[in-house]
N, CA, C and O atoms as CSV, one atom per row, in Angstrom:
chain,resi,resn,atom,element,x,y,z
A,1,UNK,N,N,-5.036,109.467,108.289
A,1,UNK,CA,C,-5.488,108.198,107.748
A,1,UNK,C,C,-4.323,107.207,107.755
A,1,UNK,O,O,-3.181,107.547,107.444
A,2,UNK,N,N,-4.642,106.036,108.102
A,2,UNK,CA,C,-3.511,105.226,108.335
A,2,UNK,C,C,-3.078,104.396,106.594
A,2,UNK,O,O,-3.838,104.328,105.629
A,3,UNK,N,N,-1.870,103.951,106.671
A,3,UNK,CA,C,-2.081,103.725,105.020
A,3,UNK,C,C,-2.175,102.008,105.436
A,3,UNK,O,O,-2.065,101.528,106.564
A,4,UNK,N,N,-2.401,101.320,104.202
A,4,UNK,CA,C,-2.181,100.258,104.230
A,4,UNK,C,C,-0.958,99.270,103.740
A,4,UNK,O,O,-0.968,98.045,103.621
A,5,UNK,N,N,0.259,100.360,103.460
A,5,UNK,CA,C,1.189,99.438,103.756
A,5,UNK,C,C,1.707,99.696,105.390
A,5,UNK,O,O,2.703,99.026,105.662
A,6,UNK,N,N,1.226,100.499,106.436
A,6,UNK,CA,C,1.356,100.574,107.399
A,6,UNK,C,C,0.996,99.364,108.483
A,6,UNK,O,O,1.379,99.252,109.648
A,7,UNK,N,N,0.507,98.875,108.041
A,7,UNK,CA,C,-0.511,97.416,108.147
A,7,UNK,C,C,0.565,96.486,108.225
A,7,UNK,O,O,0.608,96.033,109.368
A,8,UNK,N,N,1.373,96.052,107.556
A,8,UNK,CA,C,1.879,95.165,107.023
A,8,UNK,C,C,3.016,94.702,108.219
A,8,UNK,O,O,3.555,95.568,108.909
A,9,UNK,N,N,3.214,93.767,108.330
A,9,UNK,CA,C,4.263,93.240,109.811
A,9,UNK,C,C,5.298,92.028,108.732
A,9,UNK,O,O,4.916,91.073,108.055
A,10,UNK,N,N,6.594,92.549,108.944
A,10,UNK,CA,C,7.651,91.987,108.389
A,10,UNK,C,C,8.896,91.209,109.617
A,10,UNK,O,O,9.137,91.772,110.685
A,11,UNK,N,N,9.367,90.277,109.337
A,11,UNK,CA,C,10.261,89.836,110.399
A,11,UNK,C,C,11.232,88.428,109.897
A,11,UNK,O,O,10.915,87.675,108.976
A,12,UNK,N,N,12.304,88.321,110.635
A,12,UNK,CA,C,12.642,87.003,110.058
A,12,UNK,C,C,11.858,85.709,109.900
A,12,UNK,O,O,11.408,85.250,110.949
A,13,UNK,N,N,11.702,85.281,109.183
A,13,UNK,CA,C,11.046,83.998,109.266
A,13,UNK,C,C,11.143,83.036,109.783
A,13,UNK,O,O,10.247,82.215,109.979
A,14,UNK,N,N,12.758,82.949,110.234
A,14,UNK,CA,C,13.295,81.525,110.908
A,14,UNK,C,C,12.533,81.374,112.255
A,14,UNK,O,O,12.194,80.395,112.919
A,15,UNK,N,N,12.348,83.144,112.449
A,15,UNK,CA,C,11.822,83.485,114.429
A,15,UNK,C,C,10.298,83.704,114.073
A,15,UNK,O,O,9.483,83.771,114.994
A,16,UNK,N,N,9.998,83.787,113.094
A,16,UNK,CA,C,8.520,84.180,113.268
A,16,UNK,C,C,8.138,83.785,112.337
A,16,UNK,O,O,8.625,84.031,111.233
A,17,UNK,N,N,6.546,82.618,112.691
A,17,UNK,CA,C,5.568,81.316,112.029
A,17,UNK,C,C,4.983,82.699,110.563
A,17,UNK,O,O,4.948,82.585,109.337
A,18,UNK,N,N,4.740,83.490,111.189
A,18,UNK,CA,C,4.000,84.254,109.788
A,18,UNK,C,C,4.480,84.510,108.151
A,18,UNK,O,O,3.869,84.472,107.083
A,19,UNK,N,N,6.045,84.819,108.575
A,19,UNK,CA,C,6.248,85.659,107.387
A,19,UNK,C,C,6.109,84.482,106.617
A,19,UNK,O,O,6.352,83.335,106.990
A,20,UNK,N,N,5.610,84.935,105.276
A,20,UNK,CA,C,5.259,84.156,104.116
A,20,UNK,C,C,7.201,84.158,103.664
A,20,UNK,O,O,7.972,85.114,103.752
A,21,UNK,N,N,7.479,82.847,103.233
A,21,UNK,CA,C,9.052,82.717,102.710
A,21,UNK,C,C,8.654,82.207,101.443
A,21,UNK,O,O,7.801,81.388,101.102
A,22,UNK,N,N,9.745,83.114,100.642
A,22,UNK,CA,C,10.021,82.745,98.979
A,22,UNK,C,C,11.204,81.981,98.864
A,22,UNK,O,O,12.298,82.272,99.347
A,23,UNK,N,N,10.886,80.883,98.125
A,23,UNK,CA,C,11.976,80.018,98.081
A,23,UNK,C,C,11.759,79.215,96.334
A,23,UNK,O,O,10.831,78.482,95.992
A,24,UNK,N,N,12.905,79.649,95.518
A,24,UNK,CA,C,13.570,79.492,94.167
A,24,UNK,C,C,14.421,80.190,93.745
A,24,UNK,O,O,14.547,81.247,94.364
A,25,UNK,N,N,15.085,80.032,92.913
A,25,UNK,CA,C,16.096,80.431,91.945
A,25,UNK,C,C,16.419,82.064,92.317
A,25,UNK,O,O,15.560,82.928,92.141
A,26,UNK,N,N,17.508,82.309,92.749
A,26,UNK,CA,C,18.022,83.936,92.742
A,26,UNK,C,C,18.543,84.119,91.255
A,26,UNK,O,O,19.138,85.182,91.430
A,27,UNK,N,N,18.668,83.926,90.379
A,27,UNK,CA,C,19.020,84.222,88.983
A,27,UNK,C,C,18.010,83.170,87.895
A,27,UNK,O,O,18.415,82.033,87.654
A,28,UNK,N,N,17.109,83.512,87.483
A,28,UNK,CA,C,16.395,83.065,86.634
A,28,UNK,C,C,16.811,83.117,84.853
A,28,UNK,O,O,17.397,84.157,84.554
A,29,UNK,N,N,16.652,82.441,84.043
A,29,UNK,CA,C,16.994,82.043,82.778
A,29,UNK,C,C,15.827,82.874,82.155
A,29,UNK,O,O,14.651,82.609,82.401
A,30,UNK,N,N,16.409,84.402,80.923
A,30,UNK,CA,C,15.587,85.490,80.749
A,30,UNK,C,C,14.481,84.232,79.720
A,30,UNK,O,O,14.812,83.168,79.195
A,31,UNK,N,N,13.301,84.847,79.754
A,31,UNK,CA,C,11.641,84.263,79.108
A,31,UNK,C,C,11.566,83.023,79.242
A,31,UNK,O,O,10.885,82.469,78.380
A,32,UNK,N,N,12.164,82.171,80.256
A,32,UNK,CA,C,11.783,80.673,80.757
A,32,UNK,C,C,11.336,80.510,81.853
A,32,UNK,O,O,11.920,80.913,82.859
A,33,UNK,N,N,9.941,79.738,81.880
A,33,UNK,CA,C,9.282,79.806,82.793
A,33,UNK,C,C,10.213,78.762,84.134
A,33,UNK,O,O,10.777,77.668,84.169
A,34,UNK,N,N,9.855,80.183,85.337
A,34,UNK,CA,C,10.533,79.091,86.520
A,34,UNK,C,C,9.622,79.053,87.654
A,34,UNK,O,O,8.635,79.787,87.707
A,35,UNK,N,N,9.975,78.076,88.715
A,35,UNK,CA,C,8.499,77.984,89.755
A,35,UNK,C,C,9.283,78.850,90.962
A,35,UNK,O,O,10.509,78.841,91.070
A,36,UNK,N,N,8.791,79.263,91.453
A,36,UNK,CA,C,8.594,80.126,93.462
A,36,UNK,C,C,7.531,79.494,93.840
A,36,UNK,O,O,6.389,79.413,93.386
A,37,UNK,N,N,8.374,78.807,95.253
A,37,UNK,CA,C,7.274,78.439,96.332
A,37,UNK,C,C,6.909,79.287,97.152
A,37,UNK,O,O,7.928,79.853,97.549
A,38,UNK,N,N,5.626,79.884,97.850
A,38,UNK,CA,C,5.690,80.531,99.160
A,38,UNK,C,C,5.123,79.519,100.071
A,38,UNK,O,O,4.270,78.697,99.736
A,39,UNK,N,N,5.782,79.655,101.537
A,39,UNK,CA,C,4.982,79.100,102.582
A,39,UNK,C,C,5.114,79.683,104.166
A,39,UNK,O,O,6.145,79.938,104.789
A,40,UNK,N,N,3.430,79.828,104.680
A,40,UNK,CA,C,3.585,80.176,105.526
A,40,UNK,C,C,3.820,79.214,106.881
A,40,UNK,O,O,3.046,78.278,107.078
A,41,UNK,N,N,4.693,79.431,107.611
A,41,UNK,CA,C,5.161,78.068,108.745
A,41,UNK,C,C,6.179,77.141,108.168
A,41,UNK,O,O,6.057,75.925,108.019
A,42,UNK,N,N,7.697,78.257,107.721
A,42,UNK,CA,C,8.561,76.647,106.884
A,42,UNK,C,C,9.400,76.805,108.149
A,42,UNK,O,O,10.098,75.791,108.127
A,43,UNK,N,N,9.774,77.590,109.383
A,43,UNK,CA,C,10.488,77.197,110.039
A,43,UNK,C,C,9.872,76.398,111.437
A,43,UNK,O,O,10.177,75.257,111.781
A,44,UNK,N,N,8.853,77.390,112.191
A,44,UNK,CA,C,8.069,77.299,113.210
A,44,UNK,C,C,6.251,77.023,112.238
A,44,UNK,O,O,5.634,77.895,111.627
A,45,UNK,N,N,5.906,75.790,112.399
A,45,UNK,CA,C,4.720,76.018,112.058
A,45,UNK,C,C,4.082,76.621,112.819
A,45,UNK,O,O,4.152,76.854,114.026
A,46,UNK,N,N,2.928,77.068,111.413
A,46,UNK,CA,C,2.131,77.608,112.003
A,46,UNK,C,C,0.587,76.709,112.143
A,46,UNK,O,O,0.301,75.791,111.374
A,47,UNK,N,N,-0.258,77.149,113.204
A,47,UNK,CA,C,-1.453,76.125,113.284
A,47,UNK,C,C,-2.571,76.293,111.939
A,47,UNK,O,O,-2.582,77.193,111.099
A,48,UNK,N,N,-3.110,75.597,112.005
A,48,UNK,CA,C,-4.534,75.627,110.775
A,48,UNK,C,C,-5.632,74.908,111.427
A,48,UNK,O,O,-6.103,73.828,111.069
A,49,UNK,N,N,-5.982,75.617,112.411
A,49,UNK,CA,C,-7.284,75.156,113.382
A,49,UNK,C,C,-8.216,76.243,112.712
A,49,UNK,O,O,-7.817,77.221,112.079
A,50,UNK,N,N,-9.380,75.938,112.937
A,50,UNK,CA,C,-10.461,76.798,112.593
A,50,UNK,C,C,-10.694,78.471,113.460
A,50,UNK,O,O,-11.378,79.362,112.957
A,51,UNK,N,N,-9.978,78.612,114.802
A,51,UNK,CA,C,-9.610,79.883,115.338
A,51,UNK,C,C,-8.334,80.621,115.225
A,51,UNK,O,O,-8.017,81.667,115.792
A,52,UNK,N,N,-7.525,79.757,114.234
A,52,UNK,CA,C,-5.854,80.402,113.968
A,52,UNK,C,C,-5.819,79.647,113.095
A,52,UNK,O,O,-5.843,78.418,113.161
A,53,UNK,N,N,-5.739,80.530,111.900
A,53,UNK,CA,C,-5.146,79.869,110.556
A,53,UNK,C,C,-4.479,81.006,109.434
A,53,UNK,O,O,-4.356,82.166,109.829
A,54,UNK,N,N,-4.076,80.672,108.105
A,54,UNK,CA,C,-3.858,81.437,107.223
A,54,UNK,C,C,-4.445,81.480,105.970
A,54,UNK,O,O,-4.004,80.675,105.150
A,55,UNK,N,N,-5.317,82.212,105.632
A,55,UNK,CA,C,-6.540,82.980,104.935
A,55,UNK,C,C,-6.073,82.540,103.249
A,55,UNK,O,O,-6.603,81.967,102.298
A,56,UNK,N,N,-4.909,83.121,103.525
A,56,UNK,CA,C,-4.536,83.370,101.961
A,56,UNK,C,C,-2.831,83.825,101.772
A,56,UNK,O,O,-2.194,84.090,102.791
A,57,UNK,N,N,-2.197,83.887,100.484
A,57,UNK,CA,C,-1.125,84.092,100.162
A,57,UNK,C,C,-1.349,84.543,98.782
A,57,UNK,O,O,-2.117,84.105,97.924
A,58,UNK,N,N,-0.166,85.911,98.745
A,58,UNK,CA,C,-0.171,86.215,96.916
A,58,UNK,C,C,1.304,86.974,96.930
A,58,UNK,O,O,2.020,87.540,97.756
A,59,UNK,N,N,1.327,86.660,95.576
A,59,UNK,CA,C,2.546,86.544,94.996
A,59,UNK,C,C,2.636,88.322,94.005
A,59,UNK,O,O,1.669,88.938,93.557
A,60,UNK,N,N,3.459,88.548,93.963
A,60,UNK,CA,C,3.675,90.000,93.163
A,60,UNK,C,C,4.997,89.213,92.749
A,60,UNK,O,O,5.515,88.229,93.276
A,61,UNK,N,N,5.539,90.277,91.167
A,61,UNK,CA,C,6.694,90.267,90.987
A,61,UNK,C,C,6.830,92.092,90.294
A,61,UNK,O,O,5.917,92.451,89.550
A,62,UNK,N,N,7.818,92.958,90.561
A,62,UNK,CA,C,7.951,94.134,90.306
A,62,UNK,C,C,9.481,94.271,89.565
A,62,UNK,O,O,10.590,94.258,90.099
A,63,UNK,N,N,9.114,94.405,88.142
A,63,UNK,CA,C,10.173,94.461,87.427
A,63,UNK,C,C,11.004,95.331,87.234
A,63,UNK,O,O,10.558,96.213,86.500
A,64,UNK,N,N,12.648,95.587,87.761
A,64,UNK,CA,C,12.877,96.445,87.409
A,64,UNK,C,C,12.757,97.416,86.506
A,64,UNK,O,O,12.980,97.119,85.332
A,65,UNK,N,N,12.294,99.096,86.923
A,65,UNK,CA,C,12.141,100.355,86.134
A,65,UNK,C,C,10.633,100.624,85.521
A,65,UNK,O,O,10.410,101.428,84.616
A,66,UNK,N,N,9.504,99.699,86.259
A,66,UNK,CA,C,8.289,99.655,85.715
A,66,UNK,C,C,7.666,100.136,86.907
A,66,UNK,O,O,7.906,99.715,88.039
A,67,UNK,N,N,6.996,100.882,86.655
A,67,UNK,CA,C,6.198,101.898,87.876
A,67,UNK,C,C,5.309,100.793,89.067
A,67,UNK,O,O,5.383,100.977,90.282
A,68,UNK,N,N,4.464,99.615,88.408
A,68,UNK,CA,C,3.513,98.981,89.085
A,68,UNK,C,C,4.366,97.169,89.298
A,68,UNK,O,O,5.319,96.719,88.662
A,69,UNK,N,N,3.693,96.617,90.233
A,69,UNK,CA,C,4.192,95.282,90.204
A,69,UNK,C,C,2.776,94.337,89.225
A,69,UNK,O,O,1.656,94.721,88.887
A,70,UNK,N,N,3.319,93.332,89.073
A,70,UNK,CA,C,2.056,92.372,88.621
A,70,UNK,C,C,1.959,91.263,89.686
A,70,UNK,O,O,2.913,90.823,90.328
A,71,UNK,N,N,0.808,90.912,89.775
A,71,UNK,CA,C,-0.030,90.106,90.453
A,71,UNK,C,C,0.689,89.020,90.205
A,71,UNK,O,O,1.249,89.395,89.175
A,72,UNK,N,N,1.103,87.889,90.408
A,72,UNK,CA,C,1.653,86.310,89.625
A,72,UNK,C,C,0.557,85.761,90.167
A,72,UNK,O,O,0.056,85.202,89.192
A,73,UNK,N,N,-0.211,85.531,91.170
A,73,UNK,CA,C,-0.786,84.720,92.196
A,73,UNK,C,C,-1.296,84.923,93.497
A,73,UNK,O,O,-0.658,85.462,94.401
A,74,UNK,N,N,-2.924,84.311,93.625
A,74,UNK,CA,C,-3.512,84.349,94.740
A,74,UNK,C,C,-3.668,82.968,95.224
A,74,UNK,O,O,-3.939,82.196,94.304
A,75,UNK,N,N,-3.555,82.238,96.758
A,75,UNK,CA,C,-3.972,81.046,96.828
A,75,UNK,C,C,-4.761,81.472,98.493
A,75,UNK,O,O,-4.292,82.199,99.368
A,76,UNK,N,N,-6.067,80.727,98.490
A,76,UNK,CA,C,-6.748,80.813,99.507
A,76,UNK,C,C,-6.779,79.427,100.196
A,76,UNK,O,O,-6.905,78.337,99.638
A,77,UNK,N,N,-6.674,79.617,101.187
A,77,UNK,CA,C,-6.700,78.036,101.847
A,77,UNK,C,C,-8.439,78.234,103.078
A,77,UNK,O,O,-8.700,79.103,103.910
A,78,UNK,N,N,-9.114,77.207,102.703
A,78,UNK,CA,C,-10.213,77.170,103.219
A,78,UNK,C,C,-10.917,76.278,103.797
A,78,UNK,O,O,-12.119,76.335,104.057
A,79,UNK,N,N,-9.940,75.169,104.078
A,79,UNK,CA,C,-10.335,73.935,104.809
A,79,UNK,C,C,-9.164,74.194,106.316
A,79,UNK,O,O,-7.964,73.935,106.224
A,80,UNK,N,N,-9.751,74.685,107.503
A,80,UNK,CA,C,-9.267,74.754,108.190
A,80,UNK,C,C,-9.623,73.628,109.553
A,80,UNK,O,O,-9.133,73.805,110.668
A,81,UNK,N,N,-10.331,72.748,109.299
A,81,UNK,CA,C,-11.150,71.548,110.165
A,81,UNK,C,C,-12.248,71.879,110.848
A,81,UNK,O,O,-12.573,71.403,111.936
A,82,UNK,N,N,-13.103,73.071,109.939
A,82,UNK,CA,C,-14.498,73.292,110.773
A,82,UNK,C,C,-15.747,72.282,109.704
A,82,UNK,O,O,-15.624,72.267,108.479
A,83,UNK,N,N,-16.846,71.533,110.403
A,83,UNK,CA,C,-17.496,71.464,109.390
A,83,UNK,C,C,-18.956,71.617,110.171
A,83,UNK,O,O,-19.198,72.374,111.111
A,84,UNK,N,N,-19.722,70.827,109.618
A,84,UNK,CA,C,-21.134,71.029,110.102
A,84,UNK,C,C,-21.382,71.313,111.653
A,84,UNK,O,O,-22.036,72.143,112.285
A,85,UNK,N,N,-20.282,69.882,112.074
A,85,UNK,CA,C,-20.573,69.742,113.548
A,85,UNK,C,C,-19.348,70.518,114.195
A,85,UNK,O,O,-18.525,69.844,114.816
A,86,UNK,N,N,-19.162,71.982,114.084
A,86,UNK,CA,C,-18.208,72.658,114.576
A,86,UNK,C,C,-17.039,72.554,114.401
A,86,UNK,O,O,-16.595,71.678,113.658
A,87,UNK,N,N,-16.405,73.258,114.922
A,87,UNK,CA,C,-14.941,74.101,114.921
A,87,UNK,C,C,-14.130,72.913,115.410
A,87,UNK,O,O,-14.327,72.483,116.547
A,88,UNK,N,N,-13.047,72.254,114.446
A,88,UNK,CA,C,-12.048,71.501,113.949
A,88,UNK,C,C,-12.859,70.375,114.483
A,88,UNK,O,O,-12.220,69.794,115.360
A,89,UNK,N,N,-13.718,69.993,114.332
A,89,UNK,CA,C,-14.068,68.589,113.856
A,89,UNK,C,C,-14.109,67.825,112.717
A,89,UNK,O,O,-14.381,66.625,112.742
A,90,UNK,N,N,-13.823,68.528,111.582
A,90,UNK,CA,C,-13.225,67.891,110.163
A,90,UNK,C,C,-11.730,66.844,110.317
A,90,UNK,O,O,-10.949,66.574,111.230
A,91,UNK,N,N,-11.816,66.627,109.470
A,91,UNK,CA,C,-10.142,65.824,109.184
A,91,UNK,C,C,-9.612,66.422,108.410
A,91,UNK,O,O,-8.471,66.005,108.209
A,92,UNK,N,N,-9.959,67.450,107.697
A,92,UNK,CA,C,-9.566,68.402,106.376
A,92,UNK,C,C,-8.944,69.323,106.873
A,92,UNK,O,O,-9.342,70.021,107.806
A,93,UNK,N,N,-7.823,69.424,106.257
A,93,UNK,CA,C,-6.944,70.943,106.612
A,93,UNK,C,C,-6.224,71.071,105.928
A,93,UNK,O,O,-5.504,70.084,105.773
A,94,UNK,N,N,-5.946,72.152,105.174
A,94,UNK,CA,C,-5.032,72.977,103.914
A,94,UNK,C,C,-3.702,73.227,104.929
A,94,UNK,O,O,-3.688,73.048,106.147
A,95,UNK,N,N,-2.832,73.592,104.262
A,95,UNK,CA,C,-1.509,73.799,104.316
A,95,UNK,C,C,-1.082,74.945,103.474
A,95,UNK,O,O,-1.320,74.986,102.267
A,96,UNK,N,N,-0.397,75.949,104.172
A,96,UNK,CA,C,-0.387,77.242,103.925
A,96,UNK,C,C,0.702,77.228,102.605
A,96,UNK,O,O,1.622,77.913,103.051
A,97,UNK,N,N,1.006,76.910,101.535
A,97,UNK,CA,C,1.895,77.076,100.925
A,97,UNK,C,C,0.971,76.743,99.464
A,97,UNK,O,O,-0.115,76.177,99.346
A,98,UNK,N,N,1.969,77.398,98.335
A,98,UNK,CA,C,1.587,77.902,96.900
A,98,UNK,C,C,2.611,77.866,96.423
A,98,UNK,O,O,3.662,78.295,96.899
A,99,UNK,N,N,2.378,77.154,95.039
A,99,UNK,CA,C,3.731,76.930,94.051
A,99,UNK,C,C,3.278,77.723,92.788
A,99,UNK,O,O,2.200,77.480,92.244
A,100,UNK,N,N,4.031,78.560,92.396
A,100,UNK,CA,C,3.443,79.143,91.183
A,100,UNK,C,C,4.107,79.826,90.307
A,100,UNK,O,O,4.467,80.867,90.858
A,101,UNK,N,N,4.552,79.777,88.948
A,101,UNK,CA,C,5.420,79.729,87.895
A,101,UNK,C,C,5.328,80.448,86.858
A,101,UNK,O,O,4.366,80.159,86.145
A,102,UNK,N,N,6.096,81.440,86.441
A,102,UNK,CA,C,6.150,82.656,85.501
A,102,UNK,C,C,7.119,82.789,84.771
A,102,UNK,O,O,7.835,81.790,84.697
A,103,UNK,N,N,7.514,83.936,84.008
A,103,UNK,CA,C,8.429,84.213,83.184
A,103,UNK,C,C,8.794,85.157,83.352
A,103,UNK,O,O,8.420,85.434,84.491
A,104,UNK,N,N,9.527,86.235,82.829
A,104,UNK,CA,C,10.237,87.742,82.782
A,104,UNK,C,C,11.150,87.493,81.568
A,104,UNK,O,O,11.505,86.501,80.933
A,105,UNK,N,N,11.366,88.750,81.519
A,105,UNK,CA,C,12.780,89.178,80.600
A,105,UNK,C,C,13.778,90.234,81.709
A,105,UNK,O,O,14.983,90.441,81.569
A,106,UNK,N,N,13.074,90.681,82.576
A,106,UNK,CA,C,13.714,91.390,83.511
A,106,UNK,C,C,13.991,91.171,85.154
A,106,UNK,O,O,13.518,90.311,85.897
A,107,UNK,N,N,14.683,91.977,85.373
A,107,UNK,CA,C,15.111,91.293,86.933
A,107,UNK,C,C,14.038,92.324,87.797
A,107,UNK,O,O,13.257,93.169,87.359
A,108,UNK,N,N,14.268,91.988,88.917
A,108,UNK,CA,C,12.786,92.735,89.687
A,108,UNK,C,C,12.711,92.551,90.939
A,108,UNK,O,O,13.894,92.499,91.274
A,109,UNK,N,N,12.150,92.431,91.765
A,109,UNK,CA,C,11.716,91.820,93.270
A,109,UNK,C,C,10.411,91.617,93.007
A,109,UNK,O,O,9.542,92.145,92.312
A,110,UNK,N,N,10.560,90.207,94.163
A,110,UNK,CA,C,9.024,89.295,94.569
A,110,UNK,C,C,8.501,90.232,95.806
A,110,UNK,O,O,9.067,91.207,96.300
A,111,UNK,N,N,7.531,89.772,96.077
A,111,UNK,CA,C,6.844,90.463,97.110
A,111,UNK,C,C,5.917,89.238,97.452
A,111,UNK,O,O,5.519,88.484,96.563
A,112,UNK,N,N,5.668,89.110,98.463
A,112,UNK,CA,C,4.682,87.817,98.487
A,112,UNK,C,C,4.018,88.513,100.244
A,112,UNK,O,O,4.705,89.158,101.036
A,113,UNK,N,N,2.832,88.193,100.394
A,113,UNK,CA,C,2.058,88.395,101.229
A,113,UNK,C,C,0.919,87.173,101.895
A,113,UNK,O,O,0.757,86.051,101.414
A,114,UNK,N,N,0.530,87.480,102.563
A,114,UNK,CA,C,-0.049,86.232,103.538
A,114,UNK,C,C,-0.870,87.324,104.802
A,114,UNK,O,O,-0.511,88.374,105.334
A,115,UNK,N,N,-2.124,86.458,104.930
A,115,UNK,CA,C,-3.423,87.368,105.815
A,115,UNK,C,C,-3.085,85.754,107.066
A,115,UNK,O,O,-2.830,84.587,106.770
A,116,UNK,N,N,-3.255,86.475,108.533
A,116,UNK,CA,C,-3.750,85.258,109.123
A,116,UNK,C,C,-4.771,86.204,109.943
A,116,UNK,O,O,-4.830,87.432,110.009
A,117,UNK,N,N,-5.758,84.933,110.701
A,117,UNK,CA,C,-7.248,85.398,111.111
A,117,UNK,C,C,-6.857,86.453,112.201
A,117,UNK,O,O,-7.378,87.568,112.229
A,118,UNK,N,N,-5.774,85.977,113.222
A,118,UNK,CA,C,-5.634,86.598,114.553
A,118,UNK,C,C,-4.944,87.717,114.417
A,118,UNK,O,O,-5.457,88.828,114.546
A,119,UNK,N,N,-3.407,87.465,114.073
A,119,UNK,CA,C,-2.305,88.175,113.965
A,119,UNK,C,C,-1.969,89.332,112.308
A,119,UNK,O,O,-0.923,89.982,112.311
A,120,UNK,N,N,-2.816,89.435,111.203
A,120,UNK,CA,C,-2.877,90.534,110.738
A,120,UNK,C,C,-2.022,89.840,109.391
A,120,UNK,O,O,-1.891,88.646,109.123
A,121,UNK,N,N,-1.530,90.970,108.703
A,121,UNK,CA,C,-1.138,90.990,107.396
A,121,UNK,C,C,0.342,90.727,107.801
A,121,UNK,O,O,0.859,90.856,108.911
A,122,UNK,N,N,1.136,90.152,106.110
A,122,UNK,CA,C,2.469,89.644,106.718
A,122,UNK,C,C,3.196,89.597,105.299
A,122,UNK,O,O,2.768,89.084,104.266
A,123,UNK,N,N,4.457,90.291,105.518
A,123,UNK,CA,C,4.900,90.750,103.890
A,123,UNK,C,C,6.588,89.933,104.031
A,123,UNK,O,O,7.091,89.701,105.130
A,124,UNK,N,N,7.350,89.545,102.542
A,124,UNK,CA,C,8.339,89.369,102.980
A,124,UNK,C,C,8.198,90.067,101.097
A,124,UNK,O,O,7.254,90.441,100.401
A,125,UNK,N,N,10.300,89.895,100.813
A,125,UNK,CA,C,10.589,90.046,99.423
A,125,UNK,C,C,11.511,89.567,98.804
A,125,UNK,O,O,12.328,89.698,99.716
A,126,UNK,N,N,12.156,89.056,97.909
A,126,UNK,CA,C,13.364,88.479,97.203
A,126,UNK,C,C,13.512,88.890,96.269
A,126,UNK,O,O,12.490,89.012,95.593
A,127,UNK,N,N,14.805,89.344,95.662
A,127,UNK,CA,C,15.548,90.437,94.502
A,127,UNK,C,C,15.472,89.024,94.004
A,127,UNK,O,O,15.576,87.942,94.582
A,128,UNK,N,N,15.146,89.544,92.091
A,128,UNK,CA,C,14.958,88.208,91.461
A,128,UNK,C,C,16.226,88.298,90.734
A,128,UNK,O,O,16.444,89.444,91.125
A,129,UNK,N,N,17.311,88.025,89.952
A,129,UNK,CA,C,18.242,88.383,88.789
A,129,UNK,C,C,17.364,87.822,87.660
A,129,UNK,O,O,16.250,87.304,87.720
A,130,UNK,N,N,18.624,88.204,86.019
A,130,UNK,CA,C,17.886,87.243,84.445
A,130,UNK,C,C,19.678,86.968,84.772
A,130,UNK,O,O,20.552,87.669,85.280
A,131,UNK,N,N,19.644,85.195,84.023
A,131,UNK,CA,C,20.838,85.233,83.239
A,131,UNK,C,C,20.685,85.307,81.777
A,131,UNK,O,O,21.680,85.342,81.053
C-alpha cells in the first residue's frame, strides 16, 4: 500500500512554481500572536487558468515534544476564470497565497502544504523558535 506521505513532492522553491513557501518570523515572541504567509508561485509563478491551478493550501504547526501537529489553516482558492460560458472566460482569479496568525508557547516546525490540479501534492517546512 502506498502511504500518503509518499505522495508528497518537495523541492526548492526558487526552481520550482509549486512548493508552497513560508515566509515570517524565525523566532516568535512566546503567547503573542504572529502572522505566516504561505504562497504558492513567490518565485516562478504559477498559472491560475481553469486547466492548471492551485486547489488549496494548509498550514500545520508541530510543537516541539507533542506527538500530533495542529491544523492553523485551510485556504481554498476557487475562482480560477471558468464561468458559465467556459473555461477562463471569467475575469476572476484567486491568487494562491494565505495569511494566517497564531500563537504558541513552544517552538516547533510549520508544515504547510498545497494540492495543484495537474502536478499533485506539494509540502515544504520552517523550524519556528519562542523568544
Amino acid at each position: 500500500m502506498t502511504e500518503l506521505n509518499n505522495l508528497f513532492q518537495s523541492a526548492d522553491w526558487k526552481a520550482e512554481k509549486h512548493v508552497p513557501v513560508i515566509e515570517g518570523s524565525d523566532t516568535v515572541k512566546r503567547g503573542e500572536f504572529f502572522r505566516v504567509t504561505v504562497t504558492v508561485g513567490k518565485e516562478i509563478a504559477h498559472p491560475n487558468k481553469t486547466e492548471h491551478h492551485i486547489s488549496w493550501i494548509e498550514l500545520y504547526f508541530h510543537p516541539q515534544g507533542e506527538k500530533f501537529p495542529y491544523q492553523i489553516g485551510r485556504a481554498e482558492f476557487t475562482a480560477h476564470g471558468s464561468s458559465v460560458n467556459g473555461a477562463d472566460t471569467s475575469t476572476v482569479y484567486t491568487h494562491a497565497e494565505v495569511e494566517l496568525s497564531f500563537k504558541t508557547d513552544k517552538p516547533g516546525t510549520l508544515y504547510a502544504s498545497s494540492y495543484c490540479n495537474i502536478h499533485g501534492l506539494w509540502q515544504n517546512s520552517k523550524e519556528l523558535k519562542i523568544a
